[in-house]
Biopython code that builds the backbone (N, CA, C, O; Angstrom):
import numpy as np
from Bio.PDB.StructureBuilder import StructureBuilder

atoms = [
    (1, "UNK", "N", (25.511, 7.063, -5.591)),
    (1, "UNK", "CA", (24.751, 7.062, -4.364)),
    (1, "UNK", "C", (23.930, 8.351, -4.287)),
    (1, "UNK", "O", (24.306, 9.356, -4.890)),
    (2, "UNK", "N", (22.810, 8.333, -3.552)),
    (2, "UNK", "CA", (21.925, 9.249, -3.610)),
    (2, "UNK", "C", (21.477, 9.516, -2.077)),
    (2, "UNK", "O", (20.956, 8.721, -1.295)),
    (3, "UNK", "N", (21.794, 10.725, -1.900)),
    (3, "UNK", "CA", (21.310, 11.462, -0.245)),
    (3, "UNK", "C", (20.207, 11.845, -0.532)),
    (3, "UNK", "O", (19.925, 12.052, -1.712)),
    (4, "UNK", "N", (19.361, 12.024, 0.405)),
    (4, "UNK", "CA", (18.377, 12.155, 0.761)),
    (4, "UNK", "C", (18.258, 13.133, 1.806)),
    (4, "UNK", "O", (18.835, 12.394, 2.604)),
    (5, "UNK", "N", (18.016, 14.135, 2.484)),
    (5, "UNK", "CA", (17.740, 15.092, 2.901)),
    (5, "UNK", "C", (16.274, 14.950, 3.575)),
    (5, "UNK", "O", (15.280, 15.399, 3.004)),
    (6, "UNK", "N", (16.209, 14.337, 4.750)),
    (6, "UNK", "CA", (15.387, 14.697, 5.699)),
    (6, "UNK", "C", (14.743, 15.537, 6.633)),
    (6, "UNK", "O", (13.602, 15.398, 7.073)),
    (7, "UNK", "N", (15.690, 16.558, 6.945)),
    (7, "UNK", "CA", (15.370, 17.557, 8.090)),
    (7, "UNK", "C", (14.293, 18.126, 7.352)),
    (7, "UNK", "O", (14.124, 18.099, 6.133)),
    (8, "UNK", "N", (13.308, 18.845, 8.578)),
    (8, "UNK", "CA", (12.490, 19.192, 8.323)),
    (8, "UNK", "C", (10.759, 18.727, 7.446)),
    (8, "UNK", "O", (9.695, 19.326, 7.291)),
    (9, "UNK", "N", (11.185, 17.629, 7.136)),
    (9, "UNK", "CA", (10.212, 16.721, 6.876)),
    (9, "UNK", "C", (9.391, 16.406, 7.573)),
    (9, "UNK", "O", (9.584, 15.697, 8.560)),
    (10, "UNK", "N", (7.823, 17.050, 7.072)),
    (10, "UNK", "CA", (6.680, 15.950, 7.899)),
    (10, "UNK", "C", (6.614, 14.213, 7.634)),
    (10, "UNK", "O", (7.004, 13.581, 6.652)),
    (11, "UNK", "N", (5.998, 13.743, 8.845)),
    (11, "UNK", "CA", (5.983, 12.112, 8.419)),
    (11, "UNK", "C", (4.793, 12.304, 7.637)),
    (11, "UNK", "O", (4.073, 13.291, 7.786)),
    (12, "UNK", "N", (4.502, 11.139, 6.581)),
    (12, "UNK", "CA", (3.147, 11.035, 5.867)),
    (12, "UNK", "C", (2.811, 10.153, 6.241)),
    (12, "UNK", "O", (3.489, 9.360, 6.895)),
    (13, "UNK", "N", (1.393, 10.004, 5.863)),
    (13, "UNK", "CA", (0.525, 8.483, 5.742)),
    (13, "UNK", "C", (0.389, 8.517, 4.430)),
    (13, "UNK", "O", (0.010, 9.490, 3.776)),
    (14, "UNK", "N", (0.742, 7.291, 3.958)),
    (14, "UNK", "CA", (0.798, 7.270, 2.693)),
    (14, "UNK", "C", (0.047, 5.729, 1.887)),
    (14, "UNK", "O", (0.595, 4.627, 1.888)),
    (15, "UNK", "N", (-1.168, 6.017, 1.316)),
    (15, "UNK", "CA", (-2.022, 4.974, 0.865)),
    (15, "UNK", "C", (-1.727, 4.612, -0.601)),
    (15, "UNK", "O", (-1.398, 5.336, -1.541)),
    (16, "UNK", "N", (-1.981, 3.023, -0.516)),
    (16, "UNK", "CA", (-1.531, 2.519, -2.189)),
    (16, "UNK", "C", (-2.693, 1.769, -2.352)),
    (16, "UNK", "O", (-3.334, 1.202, -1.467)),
    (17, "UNK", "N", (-2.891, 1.803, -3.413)),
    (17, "UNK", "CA", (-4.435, 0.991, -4.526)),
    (17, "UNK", "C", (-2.906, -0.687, -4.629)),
    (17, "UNK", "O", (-1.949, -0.998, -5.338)),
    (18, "UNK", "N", (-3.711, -1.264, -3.301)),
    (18, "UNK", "CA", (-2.605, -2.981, -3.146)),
    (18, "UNK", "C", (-2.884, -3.829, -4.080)),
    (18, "UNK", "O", (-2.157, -4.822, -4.044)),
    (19, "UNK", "N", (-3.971, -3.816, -5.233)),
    (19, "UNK", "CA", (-4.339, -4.905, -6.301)),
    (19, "UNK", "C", (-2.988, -5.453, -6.705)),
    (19, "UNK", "O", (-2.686, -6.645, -6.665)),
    (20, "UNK", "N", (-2.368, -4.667, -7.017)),
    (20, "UNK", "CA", (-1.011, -5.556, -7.982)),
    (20, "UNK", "C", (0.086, -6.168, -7.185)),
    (20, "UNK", "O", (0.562, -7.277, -7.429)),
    (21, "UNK", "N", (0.491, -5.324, -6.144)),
    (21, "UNK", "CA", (1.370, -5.738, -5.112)),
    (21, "UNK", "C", (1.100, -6.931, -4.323)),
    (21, "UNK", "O", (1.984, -7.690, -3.924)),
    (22, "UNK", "N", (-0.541, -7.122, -4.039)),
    (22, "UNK", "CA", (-0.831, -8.535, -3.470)),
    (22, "UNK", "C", (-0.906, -9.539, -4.423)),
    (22, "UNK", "O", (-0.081, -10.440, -4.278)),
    (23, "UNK", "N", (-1.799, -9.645, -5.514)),
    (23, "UNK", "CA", (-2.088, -10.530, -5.771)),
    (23, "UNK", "C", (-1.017, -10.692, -7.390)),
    (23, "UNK", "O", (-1.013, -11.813, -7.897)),
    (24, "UNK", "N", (-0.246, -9.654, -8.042)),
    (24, "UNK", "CA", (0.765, -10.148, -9.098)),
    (24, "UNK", "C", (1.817, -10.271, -8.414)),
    (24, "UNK", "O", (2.073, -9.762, -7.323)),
    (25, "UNK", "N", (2.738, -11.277, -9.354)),
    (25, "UNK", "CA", (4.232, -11.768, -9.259)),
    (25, "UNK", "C", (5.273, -11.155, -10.271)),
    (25, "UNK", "O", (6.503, -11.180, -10.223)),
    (26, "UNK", "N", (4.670, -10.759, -10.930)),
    (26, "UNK", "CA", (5.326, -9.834, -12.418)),
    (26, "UNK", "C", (5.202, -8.155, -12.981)),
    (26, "UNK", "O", (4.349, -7.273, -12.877)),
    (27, "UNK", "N", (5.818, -8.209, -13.273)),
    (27, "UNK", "CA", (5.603, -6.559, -14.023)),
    (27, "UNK", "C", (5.033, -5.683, -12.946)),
    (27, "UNK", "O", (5.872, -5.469, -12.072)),
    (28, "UNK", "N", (3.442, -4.893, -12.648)),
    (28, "UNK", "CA", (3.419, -3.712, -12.152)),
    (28, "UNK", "C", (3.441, -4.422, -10.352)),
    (28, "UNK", "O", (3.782, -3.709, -9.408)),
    (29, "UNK", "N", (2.959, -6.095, -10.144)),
    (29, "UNK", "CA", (3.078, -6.248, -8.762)),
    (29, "UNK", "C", (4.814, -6.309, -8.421)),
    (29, "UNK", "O", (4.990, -6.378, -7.204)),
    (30, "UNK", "N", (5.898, -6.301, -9.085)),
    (30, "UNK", "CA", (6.989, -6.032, -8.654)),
    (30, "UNK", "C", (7.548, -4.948, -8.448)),
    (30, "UNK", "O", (8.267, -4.707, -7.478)),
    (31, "UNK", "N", (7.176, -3.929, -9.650)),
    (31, "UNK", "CA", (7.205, -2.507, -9.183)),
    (31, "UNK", "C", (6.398, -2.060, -8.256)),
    (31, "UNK", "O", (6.943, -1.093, -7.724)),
    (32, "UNK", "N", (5.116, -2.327, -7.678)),
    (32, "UNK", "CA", (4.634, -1.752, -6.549)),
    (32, "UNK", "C", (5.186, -2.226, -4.905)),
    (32, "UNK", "O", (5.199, -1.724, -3.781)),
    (33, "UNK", "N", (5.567, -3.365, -5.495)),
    (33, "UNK", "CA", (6.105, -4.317, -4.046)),
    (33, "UNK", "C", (7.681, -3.541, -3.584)),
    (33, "UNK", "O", (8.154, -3.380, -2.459)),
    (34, "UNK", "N", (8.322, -3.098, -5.157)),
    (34, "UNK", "CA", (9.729, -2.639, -4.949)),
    (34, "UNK", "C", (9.744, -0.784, -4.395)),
    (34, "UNK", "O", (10.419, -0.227, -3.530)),
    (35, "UNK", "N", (8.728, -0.272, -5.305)),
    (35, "UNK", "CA", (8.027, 1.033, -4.850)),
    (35, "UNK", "C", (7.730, 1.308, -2.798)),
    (35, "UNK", "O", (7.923, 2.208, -1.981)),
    (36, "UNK", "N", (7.427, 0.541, -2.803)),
    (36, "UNK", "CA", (7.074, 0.538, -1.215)),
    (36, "UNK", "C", (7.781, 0.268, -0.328)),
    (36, "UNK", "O", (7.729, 0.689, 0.828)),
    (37, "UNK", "N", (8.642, -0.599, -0.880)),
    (37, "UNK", "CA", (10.332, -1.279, -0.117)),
    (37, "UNK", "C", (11.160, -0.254, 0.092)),
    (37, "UNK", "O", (11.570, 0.060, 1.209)),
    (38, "UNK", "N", (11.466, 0.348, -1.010)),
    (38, "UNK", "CA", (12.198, 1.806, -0.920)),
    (38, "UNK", "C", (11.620, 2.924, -0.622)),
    (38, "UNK", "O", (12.399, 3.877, -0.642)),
    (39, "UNK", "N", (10.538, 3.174, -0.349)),
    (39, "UNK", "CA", (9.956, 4.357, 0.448)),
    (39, "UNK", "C", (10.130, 4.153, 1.833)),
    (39, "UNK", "O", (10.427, 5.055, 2.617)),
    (40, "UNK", "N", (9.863, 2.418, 2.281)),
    (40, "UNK", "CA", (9.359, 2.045, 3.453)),
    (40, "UNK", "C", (11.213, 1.892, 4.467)),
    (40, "UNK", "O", (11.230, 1.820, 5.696)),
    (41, "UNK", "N", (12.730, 1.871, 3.486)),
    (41, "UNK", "CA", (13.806, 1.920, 3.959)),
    (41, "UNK", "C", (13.896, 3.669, 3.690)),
    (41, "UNK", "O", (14.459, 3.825, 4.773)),
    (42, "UNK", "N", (13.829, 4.745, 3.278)),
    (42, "UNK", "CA", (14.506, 5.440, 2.768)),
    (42, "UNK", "C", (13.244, 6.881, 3.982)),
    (42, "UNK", "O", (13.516, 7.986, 4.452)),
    (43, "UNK", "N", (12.436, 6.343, 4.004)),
    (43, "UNK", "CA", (11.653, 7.091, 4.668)),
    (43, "UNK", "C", (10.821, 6.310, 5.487)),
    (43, "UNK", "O", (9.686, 5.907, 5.232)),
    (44, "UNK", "N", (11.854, 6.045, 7.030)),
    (44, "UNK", "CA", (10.685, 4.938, 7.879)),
    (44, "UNK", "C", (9.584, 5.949, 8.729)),
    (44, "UNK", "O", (8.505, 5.598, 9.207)),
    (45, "UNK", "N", (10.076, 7.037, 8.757)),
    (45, "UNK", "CA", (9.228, 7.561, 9.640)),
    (45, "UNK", "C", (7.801, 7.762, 9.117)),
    (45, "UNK", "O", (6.879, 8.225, 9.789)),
    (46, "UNK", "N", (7.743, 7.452, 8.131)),
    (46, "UNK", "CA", (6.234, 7.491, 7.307)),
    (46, "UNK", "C", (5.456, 6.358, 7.646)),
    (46, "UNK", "O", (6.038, 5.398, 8.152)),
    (47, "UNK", "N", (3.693, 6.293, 7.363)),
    (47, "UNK", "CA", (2.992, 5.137, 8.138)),
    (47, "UNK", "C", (2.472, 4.773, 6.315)),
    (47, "UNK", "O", (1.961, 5.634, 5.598)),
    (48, "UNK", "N", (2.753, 3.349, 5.870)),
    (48, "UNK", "CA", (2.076, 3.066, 4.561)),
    (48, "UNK", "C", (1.418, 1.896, 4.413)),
    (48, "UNK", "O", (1.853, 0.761, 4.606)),
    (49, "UNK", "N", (0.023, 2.340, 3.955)),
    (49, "UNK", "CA", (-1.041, 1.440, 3.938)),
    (49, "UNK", "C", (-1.309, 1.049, 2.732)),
    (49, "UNK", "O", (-1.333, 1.882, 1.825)),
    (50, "UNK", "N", (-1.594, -0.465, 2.459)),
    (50, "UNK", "CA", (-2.286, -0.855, 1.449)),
    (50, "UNK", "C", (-3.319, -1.554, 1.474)),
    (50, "UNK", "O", (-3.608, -2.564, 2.116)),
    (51, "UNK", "N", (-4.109, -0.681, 0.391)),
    (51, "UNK", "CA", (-5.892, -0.856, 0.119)),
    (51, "UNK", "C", (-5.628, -1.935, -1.031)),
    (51, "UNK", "O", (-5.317, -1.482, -2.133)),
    (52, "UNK", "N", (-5.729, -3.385, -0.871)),
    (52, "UNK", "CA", (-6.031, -4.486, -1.363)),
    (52, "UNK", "C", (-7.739, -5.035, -1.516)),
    (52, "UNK", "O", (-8.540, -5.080, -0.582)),
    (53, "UNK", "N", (-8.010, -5.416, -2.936)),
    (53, "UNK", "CA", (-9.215, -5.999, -2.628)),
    (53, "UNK", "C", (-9.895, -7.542, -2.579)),
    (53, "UNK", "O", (-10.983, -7.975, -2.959)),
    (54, "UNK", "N", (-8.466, -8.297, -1.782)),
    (54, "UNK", "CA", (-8.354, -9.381, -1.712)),
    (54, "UNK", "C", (-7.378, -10.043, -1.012)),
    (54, "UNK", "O", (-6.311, -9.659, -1.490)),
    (55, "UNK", "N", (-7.152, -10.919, -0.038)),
    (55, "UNK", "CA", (-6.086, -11.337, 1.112)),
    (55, "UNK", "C", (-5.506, -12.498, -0.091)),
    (55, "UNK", "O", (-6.152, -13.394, -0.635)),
    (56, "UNK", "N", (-3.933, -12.089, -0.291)),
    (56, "UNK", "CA", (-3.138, -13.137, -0.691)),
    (56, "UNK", "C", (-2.507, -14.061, 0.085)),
    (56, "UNK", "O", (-1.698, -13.493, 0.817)),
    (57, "UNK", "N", (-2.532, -15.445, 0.267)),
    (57, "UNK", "CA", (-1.647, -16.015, 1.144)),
    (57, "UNK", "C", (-0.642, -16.539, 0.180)),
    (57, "UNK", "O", (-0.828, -17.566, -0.472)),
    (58, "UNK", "N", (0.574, -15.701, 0.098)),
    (58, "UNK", "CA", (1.918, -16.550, -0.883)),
    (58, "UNK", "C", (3.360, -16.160, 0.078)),
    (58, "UNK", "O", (3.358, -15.471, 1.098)),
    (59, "UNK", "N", (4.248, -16.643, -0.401)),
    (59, "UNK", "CA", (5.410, -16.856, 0.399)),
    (59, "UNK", "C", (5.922, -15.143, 0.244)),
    (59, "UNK", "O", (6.248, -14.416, 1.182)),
    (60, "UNK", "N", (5.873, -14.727, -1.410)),
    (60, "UNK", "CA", (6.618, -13.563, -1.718)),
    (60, "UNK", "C", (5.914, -12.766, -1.029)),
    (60, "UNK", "O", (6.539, -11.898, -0.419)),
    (61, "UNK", "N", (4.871, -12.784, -0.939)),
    (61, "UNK", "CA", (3.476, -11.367, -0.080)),
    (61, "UNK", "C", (4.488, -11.186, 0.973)),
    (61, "UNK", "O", (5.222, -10.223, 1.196)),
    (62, "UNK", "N", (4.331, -12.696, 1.773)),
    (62, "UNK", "CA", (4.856, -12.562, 3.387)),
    (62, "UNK", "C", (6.168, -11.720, 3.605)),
    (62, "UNK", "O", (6.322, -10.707, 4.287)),
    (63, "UNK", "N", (7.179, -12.504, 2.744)),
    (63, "UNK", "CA", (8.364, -12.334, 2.925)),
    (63, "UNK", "C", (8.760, -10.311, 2.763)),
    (63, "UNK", "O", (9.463, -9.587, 3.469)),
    (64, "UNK", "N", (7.848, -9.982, 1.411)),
    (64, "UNK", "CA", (7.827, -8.357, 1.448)),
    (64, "UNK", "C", (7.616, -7.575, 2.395)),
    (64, "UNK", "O", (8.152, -6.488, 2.610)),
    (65, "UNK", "N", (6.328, -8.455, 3.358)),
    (65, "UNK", "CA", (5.189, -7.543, 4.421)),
    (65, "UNK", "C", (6.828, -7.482, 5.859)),
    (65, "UNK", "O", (7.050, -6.771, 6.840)),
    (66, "UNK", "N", (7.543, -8.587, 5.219)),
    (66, "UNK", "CA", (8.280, -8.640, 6.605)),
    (66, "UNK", "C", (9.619, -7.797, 6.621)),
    (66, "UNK", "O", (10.165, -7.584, 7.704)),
    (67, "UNK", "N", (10.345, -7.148, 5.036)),
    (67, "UNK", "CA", (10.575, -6.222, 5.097)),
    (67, "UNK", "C", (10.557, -4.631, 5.168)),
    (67, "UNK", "O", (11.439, -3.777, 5.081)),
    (68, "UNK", "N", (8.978, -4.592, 5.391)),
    (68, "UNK", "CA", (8.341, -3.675, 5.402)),
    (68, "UNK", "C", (7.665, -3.001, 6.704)),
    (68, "UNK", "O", (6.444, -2.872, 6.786)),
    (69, "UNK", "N", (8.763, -2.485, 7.952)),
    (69, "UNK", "CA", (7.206, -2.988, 8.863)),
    (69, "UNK", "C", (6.998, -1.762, 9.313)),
    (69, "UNK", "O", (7.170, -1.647, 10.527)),
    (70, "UNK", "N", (6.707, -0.877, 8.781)),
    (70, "UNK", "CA", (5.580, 0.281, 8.458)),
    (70, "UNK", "C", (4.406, 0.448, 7.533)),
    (70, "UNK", "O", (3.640, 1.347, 7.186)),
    (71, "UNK", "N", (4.659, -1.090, 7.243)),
    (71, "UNK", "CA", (3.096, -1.479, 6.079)),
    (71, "UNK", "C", (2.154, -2.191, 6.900)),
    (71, "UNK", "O", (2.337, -3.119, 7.688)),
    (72, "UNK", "N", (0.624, -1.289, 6.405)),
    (72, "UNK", "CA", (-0.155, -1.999, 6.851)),
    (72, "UNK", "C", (-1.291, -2.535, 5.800)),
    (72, "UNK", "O", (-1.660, -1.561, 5.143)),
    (73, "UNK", "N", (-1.854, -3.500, 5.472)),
    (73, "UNK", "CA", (-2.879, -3.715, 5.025)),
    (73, "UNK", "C", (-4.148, -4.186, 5.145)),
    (73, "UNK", "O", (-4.665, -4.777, 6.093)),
    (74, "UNK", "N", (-4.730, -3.779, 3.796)),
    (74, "UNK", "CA", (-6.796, -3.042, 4.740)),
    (74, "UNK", "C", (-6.892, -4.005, 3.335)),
    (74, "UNK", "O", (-6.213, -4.162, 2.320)),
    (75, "UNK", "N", (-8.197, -4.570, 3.923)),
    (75, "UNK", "CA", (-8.954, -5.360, 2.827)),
    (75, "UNK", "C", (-10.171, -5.001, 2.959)),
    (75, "UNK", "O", (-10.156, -4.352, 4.005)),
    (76, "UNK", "N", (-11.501, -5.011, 2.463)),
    (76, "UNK", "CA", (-12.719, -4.746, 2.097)),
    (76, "UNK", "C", (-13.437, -6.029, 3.063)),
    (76, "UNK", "O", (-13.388, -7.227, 2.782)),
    (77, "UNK", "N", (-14.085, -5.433, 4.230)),
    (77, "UNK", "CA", (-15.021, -5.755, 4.994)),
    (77, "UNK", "C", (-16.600, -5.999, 4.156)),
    (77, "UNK", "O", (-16.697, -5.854, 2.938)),
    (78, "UNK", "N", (-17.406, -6.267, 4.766)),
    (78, "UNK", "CA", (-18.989, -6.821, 4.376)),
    (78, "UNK", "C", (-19.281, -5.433, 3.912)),
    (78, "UNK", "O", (-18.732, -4.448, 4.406)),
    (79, "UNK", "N", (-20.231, -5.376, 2.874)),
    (79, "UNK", "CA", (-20.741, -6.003, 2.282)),
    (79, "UNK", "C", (-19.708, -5.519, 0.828)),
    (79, "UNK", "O", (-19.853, -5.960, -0.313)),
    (80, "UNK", "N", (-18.791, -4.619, 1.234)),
    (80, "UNK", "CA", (-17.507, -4.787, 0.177)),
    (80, "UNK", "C", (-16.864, -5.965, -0.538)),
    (80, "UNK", "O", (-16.354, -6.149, -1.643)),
    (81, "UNK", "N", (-17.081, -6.625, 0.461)),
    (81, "UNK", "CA", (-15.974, -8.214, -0.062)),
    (81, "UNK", "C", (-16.448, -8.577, -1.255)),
    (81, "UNK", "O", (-15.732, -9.033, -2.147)),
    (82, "UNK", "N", (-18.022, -8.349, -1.371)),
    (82, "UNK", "CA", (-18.375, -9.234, -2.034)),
    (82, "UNK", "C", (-18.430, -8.238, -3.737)),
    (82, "UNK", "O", (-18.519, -8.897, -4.773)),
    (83, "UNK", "N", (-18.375, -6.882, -3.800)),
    (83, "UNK", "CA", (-18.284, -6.097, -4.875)),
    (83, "UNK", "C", (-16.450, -5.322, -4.539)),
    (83, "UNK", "O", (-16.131, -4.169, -4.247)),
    (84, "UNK", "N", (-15.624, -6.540, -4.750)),
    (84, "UNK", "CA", (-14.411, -5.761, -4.654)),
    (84, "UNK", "C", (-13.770, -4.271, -5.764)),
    (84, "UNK", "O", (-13.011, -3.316, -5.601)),
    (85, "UNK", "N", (-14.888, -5.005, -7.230)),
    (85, "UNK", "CA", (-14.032, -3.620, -8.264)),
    (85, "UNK", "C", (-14.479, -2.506, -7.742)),
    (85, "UNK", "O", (-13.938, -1.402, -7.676)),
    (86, "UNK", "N", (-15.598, -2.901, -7.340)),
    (86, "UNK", "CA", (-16.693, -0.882, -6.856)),
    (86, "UNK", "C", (-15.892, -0.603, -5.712)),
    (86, "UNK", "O", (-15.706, 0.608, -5.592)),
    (87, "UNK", "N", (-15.234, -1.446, -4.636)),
    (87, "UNK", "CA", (-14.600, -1.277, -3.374)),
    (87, "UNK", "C", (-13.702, -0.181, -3.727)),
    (87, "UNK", "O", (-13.764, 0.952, -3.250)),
    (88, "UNK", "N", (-12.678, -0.686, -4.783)),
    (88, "UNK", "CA", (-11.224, 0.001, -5.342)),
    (88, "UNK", "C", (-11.457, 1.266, -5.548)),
    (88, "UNK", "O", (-10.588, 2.070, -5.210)),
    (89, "UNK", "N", (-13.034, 1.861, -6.321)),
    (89, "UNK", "CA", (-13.345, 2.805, -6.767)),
    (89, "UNK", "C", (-14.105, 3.670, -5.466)),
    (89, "UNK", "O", (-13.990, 4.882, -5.285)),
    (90, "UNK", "N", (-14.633, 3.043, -4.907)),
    (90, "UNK", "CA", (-15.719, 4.186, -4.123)),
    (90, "UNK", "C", (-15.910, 3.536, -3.074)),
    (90, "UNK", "O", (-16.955, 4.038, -2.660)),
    (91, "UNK", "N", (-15.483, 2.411, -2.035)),
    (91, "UNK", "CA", (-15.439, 2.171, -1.049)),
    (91, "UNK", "C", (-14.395, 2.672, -0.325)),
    (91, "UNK", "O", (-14.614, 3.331, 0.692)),
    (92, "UNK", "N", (-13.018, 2.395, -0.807)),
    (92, "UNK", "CA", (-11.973, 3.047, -0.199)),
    (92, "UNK", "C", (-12.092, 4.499, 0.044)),
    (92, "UNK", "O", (-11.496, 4.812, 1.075)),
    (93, "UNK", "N", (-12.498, 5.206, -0.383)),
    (93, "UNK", "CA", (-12.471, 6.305, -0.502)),
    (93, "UNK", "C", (-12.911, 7.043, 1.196)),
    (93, "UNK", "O", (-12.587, 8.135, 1.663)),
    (94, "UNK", "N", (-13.569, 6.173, 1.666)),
    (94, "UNK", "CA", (-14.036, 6.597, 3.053)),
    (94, "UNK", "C", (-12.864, 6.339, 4.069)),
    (94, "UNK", "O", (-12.400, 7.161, 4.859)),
    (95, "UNK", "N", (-12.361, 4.633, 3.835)),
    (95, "UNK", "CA", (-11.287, 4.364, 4.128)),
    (95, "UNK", "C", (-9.867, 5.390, 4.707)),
    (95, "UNK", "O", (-9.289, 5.482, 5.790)),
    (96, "UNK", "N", (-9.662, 6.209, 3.048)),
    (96, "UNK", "CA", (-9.063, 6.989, 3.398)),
    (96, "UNK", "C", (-8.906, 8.185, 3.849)),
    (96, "UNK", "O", (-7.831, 8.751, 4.048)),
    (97, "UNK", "N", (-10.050, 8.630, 4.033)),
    (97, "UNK", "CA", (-10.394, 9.726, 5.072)),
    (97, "UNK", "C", (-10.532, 9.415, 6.813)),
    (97, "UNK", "O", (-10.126, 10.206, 7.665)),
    (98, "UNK", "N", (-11.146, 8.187, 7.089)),
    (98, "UNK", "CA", (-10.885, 7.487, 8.397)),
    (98, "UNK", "C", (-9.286, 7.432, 8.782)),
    (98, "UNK", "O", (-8.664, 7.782, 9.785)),
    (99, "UNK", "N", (-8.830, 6.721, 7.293)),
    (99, "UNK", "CA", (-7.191, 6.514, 8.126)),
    (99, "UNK", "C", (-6.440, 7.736, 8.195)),
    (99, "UNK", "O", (-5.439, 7.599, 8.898)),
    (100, "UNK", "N", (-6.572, 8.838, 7.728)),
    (100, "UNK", "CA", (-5.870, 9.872, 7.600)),
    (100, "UNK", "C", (-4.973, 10.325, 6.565)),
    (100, "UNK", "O", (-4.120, 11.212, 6.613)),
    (101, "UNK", "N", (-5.361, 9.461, 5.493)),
    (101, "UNK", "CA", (-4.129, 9.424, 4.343)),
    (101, "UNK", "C", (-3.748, 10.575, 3.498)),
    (101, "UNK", "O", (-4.612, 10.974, 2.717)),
    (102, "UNK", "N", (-2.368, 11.304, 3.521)),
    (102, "UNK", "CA", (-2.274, 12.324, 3.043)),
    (102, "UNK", "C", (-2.189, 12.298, 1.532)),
    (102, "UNK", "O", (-2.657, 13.193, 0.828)),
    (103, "UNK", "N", (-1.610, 11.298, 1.102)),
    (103, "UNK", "CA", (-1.525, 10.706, -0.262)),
    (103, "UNK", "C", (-2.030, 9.602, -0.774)),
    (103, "UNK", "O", (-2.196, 8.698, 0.046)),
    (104, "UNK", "N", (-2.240, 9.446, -1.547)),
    (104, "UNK", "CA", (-2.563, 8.118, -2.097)),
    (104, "UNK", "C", (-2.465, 7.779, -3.540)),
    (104, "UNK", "O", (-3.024, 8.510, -4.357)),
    (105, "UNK", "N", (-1.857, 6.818, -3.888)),
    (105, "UNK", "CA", (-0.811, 6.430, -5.022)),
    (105, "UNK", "C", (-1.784, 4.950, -5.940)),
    (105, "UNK", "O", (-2.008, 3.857, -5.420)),
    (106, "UNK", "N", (-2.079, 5.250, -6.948)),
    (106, "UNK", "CA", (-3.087, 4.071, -7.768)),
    (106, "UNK", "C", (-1.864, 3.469, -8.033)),
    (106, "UNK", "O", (-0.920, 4.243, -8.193)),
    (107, "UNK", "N", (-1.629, 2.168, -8.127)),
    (107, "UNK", "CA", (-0.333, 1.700, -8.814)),
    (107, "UNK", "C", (-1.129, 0.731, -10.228)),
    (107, "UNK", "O", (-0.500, 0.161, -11.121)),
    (108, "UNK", "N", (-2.202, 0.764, -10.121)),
    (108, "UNK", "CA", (-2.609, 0.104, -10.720)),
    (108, "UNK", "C", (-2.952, 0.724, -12.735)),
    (108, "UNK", "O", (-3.009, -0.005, -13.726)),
    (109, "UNK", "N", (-3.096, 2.148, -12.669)),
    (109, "UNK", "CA", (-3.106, 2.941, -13.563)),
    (109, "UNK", "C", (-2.169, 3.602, -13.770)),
    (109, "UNK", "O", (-2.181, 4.418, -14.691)),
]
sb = StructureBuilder()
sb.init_structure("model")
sb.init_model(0)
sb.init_chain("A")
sb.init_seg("    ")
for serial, (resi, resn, name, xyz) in enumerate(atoms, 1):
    if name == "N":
        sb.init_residue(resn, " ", resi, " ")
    sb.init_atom(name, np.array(xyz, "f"), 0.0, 1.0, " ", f" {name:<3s}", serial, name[0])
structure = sb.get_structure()
């Protein structure tokens, strides 16, 4: 078993590159889905967002988003939607200065 040591901890906002976590079922979308599960039990006081560049509707998405509920997710508005790879790279990027994000985690690289 592993303690964890809280006191004195700031809360974060903490941003994830959501490509794999939404839309894979295997390999890095299970590690990002499991990555966030255990940040999102082990440290609730933190706010964690995921920058997806595409809305998944699947059972596993749901069922994660519903153990998670300090997750939020941001998808790519007009005229983003329609250039999602450039979104990942240089749209978000504003994103995360609007939301306040102290970190931000590529899961994708």
């Amino acid at each position: 078993m592993i303690a964890i040591i809280t006191d004195n901890i700031k809360n974060m906002k903490i941003g994830f590159d959501g490509k794999r976590a939404v839309q894979n079922f295997t390999g890095l979308g299970n590690y990002s889905r499991y990555l966030i599960e255990i940040l999102n039990k082990c440290f609730a006081g933190n706010e964690y967002i995921l920058y997806a560049p595409k809305m998944q509707d699947s059972f596993q998405f749901e069922q994660f988003t519903k153990v998670c509920p300090n997750l939020e997710c941001v998808y790519p508005e007009k005229p983003w939607n329609k250039l999602k790879a450039l979104w990942r790279s240089v749209g978000v990027t504003g994103l995360l200065e609007r939301d306040g994000i102290d970190i931000y985690h590529g899961l994708s690289n």
